[in-house]
N, C-alpha and C positions, 0 to 999 in steps of 0.2 A: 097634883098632876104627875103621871109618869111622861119623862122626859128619853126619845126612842134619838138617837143621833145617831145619821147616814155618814156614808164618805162621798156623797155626790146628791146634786137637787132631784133628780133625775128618781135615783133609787130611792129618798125620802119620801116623794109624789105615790110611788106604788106602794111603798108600805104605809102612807098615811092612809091611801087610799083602802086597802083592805082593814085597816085599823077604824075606819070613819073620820078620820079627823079632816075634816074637809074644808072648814073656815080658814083662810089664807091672811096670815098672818105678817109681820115685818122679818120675815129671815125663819120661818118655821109654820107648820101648818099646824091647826089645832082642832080638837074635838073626841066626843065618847071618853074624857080622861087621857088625852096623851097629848103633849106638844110635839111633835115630829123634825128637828133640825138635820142641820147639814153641816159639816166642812166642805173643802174643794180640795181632795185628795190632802196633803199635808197643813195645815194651819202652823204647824209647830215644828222647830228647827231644835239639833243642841246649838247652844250656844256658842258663836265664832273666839276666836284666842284673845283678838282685843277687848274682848264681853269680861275675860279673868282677868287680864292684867291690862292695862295702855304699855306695856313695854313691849308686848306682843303683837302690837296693830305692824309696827315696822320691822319687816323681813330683816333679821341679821342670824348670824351662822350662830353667834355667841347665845342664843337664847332656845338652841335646840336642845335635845327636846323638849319640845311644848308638853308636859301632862299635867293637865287640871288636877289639885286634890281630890275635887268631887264633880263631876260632870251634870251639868244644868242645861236647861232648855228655854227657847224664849219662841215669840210670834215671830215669823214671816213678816220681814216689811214689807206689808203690803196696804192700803187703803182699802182694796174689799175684805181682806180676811181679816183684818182688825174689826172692821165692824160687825162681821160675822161673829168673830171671836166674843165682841160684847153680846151680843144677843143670845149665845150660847152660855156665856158666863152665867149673864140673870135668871135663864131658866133652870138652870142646874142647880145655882142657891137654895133655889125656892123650889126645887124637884122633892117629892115621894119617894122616888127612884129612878136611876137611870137605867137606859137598853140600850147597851153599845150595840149597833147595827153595824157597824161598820165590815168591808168585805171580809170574809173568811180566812183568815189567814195571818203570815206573821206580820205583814205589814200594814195590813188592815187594822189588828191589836194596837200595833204603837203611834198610830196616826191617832185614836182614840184614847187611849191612854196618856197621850202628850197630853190634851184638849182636854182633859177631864184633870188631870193634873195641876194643868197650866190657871184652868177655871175654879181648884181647889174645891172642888166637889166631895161633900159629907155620907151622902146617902147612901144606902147597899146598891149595886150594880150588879146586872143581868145582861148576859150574851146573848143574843139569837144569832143563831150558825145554821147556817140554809146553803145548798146547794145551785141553788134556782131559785131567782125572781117570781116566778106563778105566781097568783094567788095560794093556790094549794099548800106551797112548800113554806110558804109565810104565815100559813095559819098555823102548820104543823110546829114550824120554829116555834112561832111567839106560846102554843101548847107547851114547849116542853124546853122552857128558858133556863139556862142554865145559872149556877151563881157565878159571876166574873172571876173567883180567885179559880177556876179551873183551870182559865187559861195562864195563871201565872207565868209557866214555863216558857209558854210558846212568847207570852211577852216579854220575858229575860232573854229570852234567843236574837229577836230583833234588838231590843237594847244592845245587848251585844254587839253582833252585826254591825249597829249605827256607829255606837263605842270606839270599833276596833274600825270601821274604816275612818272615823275621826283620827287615831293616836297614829293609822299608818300614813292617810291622804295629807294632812297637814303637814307633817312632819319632814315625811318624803320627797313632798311636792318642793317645801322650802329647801329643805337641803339640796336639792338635786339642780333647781331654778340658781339657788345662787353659786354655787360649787360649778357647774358644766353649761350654766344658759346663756353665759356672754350678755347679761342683765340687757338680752335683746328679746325675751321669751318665756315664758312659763312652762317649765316641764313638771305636768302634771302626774304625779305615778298613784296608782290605786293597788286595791288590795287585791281585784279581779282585773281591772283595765289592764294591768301591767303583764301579768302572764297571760292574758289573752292575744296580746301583744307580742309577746314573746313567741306564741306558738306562729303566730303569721310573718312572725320575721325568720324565724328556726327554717317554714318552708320553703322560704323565696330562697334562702339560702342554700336548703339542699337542689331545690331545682336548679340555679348557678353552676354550683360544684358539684351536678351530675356528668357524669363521663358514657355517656352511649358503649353498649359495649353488642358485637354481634351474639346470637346462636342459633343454632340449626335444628328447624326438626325433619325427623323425616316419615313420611305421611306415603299414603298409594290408596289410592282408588280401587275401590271392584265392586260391580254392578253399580252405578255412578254414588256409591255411598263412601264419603271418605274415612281410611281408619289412620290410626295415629300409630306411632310404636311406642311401645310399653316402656322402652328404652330412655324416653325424654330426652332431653334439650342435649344438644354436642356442642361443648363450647369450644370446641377446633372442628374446622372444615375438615380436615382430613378424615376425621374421626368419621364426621356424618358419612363423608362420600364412600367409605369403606364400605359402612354396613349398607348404601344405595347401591354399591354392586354386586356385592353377596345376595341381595332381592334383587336385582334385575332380572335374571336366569330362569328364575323357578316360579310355577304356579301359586297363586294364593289360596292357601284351605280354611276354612271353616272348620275352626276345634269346639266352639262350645257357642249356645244360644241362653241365657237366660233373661227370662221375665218377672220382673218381681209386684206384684200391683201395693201401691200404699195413698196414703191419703195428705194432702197439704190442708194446712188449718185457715181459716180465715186470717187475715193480718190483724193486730193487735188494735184495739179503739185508741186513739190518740190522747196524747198527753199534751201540755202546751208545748215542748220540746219539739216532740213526732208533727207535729199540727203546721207547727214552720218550718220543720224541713220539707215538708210533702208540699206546701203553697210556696216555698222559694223552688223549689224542683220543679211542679209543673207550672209556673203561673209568674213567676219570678219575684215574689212579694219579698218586703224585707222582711226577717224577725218585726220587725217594730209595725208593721204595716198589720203581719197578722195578728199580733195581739191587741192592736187597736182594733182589729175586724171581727174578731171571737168576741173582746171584751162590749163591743157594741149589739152583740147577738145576744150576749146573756143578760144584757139590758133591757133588752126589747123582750126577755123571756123564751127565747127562743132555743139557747142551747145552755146549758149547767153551766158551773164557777170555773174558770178559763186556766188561773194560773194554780196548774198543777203538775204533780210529776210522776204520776199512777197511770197506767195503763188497766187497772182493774175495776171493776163493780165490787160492791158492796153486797151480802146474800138478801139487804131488805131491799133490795132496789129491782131480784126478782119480779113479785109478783107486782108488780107494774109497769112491766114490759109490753105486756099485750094493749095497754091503756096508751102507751108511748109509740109503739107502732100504729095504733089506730089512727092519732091524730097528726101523722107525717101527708099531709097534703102532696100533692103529686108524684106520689112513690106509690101508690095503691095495686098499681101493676107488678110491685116489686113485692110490697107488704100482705095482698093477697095469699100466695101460697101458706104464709103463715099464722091466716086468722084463722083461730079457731084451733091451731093442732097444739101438742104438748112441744112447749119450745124445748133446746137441748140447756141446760145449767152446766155450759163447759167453766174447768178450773181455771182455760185460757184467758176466761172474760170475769168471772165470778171466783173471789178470793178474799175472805174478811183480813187476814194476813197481809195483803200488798197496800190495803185501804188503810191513811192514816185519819187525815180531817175532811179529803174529798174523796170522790171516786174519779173517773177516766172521763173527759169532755165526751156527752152523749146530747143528742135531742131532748128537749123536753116534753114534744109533744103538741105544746102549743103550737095551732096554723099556722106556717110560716109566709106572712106579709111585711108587707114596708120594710124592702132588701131591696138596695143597690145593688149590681151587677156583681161587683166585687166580694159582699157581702153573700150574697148568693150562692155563689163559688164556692167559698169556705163552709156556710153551710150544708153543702151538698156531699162536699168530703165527710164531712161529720155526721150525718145522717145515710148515709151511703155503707160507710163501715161500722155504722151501731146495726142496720140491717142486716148486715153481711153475716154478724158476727151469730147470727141464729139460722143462717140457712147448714145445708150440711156441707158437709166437709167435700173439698173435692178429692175425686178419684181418679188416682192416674196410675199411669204401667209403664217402669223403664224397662229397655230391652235392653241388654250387655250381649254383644255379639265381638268374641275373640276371633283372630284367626294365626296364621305362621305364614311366613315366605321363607323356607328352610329352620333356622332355627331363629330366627327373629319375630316376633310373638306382636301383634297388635291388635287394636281395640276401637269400638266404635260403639256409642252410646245413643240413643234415643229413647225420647218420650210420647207418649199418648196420654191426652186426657179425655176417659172415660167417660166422667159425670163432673160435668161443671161446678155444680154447687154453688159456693157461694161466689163463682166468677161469674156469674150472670149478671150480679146488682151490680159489675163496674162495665159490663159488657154494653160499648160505643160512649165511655166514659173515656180513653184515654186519648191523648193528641196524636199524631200520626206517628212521631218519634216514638212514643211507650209503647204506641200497636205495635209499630215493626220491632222494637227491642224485645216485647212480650211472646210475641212470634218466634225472635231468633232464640229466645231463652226457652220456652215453656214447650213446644210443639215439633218437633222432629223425629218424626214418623219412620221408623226402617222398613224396608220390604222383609218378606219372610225371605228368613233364611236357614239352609239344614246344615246340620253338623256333619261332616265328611266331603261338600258341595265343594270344587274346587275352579280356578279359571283363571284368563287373563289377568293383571291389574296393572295401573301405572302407576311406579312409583315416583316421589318426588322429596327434593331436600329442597327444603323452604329454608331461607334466611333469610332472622328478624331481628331488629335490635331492642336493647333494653330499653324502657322509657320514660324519663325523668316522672318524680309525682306533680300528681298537678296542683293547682296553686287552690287556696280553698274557697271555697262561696260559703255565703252566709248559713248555707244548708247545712256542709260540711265542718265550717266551724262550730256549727250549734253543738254538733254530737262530739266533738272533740272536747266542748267547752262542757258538755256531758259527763264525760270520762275521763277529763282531765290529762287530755293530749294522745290516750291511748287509741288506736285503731282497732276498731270492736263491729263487726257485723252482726254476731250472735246475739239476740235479746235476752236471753236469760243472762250471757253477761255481762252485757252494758246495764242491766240491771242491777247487778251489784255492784256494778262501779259507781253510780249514780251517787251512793253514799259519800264516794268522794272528787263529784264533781265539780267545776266552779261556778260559780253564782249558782243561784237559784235559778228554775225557771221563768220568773213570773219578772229577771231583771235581769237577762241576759240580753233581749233585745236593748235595752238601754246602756248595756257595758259595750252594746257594736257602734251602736250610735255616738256614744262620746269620743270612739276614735274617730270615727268621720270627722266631730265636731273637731275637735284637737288636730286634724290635718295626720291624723298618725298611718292611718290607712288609707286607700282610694279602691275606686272599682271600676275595672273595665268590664261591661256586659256583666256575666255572674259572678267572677271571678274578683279576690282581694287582694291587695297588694301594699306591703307597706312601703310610707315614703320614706325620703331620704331623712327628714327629723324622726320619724318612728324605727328605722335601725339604729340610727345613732344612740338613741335613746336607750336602745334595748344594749347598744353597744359598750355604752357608759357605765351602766348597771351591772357591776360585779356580784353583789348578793344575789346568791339564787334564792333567800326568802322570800327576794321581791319578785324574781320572776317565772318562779317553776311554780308550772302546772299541778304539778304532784303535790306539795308544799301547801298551796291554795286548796289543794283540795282536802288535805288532812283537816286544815281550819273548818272547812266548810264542816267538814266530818262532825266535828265538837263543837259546830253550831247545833246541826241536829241533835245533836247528846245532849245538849243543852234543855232545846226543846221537849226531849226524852225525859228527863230527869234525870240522866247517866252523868252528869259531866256539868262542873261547876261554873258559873257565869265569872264568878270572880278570877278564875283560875285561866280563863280564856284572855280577857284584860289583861292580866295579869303576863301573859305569850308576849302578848301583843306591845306592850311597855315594854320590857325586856329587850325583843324585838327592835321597834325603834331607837332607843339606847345604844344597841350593837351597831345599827348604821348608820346611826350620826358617827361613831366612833371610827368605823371602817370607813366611811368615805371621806369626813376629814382627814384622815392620816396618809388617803392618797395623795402620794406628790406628782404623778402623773398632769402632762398639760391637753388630758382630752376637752374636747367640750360638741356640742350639740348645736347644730350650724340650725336655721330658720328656714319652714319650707313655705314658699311664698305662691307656690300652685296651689291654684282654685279647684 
């Protein structure tokens, strides 16, 4: 018998089902040659400190640091996943071969890998790496099964990963608990937690130690169109009022009119990142919420493998596009214009270069039924911007209309859009807030105006003051935790920063969640804020290994090198020991009487 093991009952059911194995068995389905089993996301843990030694179960400073000679793995204490665990062992014995099914990915790999380890499993092993649940995508996998040592890499990477937040989380956690927690508390420090931490305490703090400061601009009216001076911002009144009198006197002229028409691209198909910023933006959803909600889509087969960090298509995922739009139920109105004509192959969407093991969350095609409301929503986003991404480009025309009041030179800009394009498929998709933002940003129309046309105008000195940053939402942390703290609106360059961002996508939602859990953060409305134990924390914390963003993101860096094959697994451990060593060493030798007070808000 070939033995197929799922990461959930759920996904074992649908590919037992296209497999035939339909006799339902004690913990696995069987038939046509295959036993079909399950885990329940992790079966397999590494092994906890007390698992190597019993002198390690009791926290003391004297036994830091903890690194195992050789690091082991053991089961989840748990009563259903042990007995799972048995039912999986025996059929793996007595397997032909095994087919890791498990999700696509690095964490998918080492969940299966434990479990197959753990089970001591002889036989050759075979990957099926699918994008989508379909039937389709599941026959095509189980065609074109790959041999498991391919993935090696990608499975040293997560080892890794596991590895290195073991020698940091254990380590740090105790040092830091006993050293600063007033043995009233557990301060928890992580490899990602902590400089995520760090970045939300950095702000609250520059927003405190913002100082308002005024400046002035000075602006005039004619024909009720307002222009700006070229001059910019006067950070002394007197400055501004000067040049408000030199223009009070004189007529305003029209020196020059240009139009220039150009095109805006569709927005980029989303990634898991883009996916939870755009459903915490419009809809208020957490990270954790959306990727509970995508992940439940691509269940149901309804949209591709969720945790990813691609905004691109693949060039074979072409020519079944038009198959993919056909079966988009209730968008027909939208998908229309596009049956039948030659779609565009832009570099924007289609890029075998930006494609590593997935491509960009898109529809798969299948009717989409059995959606909650919430569920719904998120599917709409995603299927909304896979259409989008084939309509054409829209077409618009800035105007740049200069003028003078004596020798003071100003400007006024507006936009027309021409030809819609692909702003039709979001057209009475947004809330009244994005209509009127989209309004004040994208449409502002100038009257014709001639070059030599001259007349009244009034001018004016506005003063405004500078305005602290604001404090971050989950939205806004994502792309920080993206970029690894840096402030990036460009895509092409948050794209290469991406290499050194923290966490992953597919466990960033889970790095925000555990500060909840821990008390370290809270949230008013959308907004984050750390508490008073989560500054302290961050207060305490002298090494910036533990908590720069940049730092965390080089690791990250040579995780993927990892996965690459550029960059050695042992050599990364190997940081990472080192690492821990250094901070046991610098934080004992603090004689400082700081410590980390308990925050007792709900």
């Amino acid at each position: 018998m070939k033995v197929c093991i799922a990461e959930k009952p759920s996904v074992a059911r649908e590919i037992a089902d296209v497999l035939g194995a339909k006799t339902r068995m004690n913990g696995y389905l069987e038939g046509n040659g295959y036993q079909v089993t399950w885990t329940f996301g992790h079966l397999c843990m590494l092994k906890e400190p007390d698992d190597y030694t019993p002198q390690w179960k009791h926290w003391a400073l004297s036994s830091l640091p903890m690194i195992p000679p050789r690091f082991g793995i053991k089961l989840i204490d748990n009563d259903t996943y042990r007995q799972q665990f048995s039912v999986i062992e025996k059929l793996m014995q007595n397997a032909e071969a095994i087919i890791n099914c498990g999700d696509a990915g690095q964490e998918g790999e080492l969940i299966q890998r434990w479990v197959m380890q753990k089970a001591r499993a002889k036989c050759p092993v075979y990957r099926l790496w699918v994008s989508s649940l379909t039937e389709e995508a599941i026959r095509e996998g189980f065609n074109n099964l790959k041999d498991q040592h391919e993935y090696d890499r990608l499975y040293e990477a997560g080892l890794s990963r596991a590895i290195g937040d073991w020698i940091l989380g254990m380590n740090a956690t105790r040092l830091y608990t006993l050293r600063f927690g007033q043995n009233r508390q557990v301060l928890s420090i992580g490899r990602v937690q902590t400089p995520t931490l760090a970045l939300i305490v950095r702000r609250q703090e520059e927003i405190e130690n913002f100082k308002p400061e005024p400046y002035w601009e000075l602006k005039t009216k004619y024909r009720d169109v307002m222009f700006s001076s070229v001059k910019g911002k006067f950070t002394a009144k007197e400055d501004g009022e000067a040049f408000l009198e030199k223009v009070r006197e004189e007529e305003f002229i029209v020196t020059g009119v240009t139009e220039k028409k150009g095109k805006e691209f569709a927005p980029r198909l989303f990634d898991l990142t883009s996916l939870q910023v755009e459903c915490n933006r419009k809809f208020g959803y957490t990270a954790d919420e959306t990727l509970k909600l995508i992940q439940s889509l691509y269940e149901k087969k309804l949209t591709t493998y969720p945790r990813v960090d691609t905004t691109f298509l693949s060039d074979d995922i072409y020519p079944k596009v038009p198959q993919t739009l056909a079966g988009l139920r209730g968008y027909e109105h939208l998908t229309a214009p596009l049956k039948g004509a030659k779609l565009p192959k832009s570099k924007k969407v289609f890029d075998n270069s930006k494609v590593t093991d997935h491509h960009a969350i898109i529809p798969t095609g299948v009717p989409a039924t059995n959606m909650d409301e919430r569920e719904s929503r998120v599917y709409d986003l995603v299927a909304r911007r896979f259409i989008a991404a084939f309509y054409p480009d829209c077409q618009v025309a800035v105007t740049t209309v200069n003028g003078k009041v004596g020798d003071v030179e100003f400007k006024a800009t507006g936009k027309q859009i021409l030809k819609p394009g692909w702003r039709e498929v979001f057209a009475q998709t947004e809330t009244d807030d994005d209509a009127s933002d989209a309004k004040k940003d994208e449409e502002k129309v100038l009257p014709p105006f001639k070059v030599g046309e001259s007349g009244p105008h009034e001018p004016v000195l506005k003063e405004t003051w500078t305005t602290a940053p604001k404090p971050y939402t989950e939205a806004t942390l994502l792309r920080a935790m993206e970029t690894a703290g840096k402030t990036v609106d460009n895509e092409e360059l948050r794209d290469a920063l991406k290499e050194n961002g923290i966490g992953r996508p597919s466990t960033r939602a889970a790095i925000i969640e555990t500060l909840f859990k821990r008390r370290y953060i809270r949230k008013e409305r959308k907004s984050l804020y750390p508490t008073a134990t989560g500054r302290e924390l961050i207060g305490v914390i002298k090494e910036d290994l533990l908590k720069s963003a940049e730092l965390t993101g080089q690791w990250e860096h040579k995780l993927r090198m990892i996965e690459k094959g550029t960059y050695e697994a042992g050599a990364f451990i190997s940081e990472l020991k080192d690492m821990a060593r250094d901070i046991v060493i610098s934080v004992l030798s603090d004689n400082s009487l700081r410590s980390v007070t308990i925050d007792s808000s709900k």
